[in-house]
N, C-alpha and C positions, 0 to 999 in steps of 0.2 A: 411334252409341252405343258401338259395340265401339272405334271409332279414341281417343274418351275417358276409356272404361273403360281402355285399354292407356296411353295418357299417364298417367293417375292413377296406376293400381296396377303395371301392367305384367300382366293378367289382363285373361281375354275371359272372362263366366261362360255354363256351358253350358246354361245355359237363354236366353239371348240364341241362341245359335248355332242350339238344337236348335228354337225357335219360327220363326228364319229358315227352316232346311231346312224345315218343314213349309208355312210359308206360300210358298215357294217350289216345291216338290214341287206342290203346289194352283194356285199359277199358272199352272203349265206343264201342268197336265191340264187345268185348263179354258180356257189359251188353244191348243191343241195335242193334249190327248187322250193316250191312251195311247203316239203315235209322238216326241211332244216329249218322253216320260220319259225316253227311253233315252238323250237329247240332256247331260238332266240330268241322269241317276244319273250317266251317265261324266265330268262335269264336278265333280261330287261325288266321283269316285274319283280323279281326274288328280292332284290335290294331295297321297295319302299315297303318289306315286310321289318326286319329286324335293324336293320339301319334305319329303316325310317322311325322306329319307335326310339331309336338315339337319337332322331332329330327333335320329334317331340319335346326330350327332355332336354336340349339345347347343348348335346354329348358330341354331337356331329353336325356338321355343315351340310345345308341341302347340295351343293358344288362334290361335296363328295361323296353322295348317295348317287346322282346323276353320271358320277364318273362309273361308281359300279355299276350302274344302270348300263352304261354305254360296254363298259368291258365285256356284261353278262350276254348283250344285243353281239358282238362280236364273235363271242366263245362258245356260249350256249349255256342253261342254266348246268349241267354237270361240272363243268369247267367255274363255272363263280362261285359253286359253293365252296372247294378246295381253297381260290382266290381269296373271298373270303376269310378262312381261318388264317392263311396266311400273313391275310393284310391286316387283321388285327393285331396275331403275332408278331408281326415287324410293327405295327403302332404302338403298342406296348413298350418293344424295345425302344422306339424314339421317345416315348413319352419317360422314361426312365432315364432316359441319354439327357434330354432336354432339366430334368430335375435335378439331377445330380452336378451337369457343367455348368448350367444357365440360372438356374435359381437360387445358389448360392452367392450369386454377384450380381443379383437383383433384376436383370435383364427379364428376365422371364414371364411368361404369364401362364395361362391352362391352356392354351392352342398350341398343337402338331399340327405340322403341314401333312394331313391325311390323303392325298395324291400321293407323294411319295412309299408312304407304308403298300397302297395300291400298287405302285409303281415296282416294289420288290415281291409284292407276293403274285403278279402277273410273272416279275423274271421268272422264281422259283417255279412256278408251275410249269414255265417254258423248258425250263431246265429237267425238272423232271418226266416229263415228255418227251426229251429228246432223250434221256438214259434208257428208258423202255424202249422208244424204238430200237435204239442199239444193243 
């Protein structure tokens, strides 16, 4: 929903983000209890260290520091930092997709819809989780 909302409007609304963190925060207590929080709040805090310093410079949208926020509150910080190189590896490639088809024909501006880059480096990580277990 947030990688759709971000291609539409270029906007993650924070009540999408802040009903994640909660139902996330919830799943990690009741699969894990109190020692899986700590896993998650710092997965929840990891993102306003180096992504925040891209917000700073006006490189990144707060909407998409909050969605990491929320992913990291879900997964746990081991789990987002992978996410992470992922999702800027796939923002990368969109942002090269986007220059190459769209700013030749003037359409374009400097915004990727950065939920989506989120949105493939959560798959791959899903993906390469299930190859290990198997």
């Amino acid at each position: 929903m947030a990688a759709i909302s971000d291609i539409k409007t270029y906007k993650i609304k924070n009540s999408l983000i802040a009903a994640g963190m909660l139902m996330g925060m919830g799943a990690v207590f009741f699969e894990e209890g109190i020692r899986g929080l700590k896993s998650s709040l710092l997965g929840g805090i990891i993102p306003l260290i180096f992504p925040g310093i891209l917000f700073l410079f006006h490189r990144m949208g707060a909407g998409d520091i909050k969605l990491l926020s929320m992913t990291g509150v879900f997964l746990g910080e081991g789990a987002l930092k992978k996410i992470l190189v992922y999702s800027f590896f796939f923002g990368a490639i969109l942002g090269l997709v986007k220059i190459a088809f769209f700013r030749k024909r003037g359409k374009g501006d400097n915004v990727i819809p950065f939920a989506l880059a989120v949105f493939f480096g959560v798959i791959l990580f899903a993906g390469e989780r299930l190859c290990i277990k198997n």
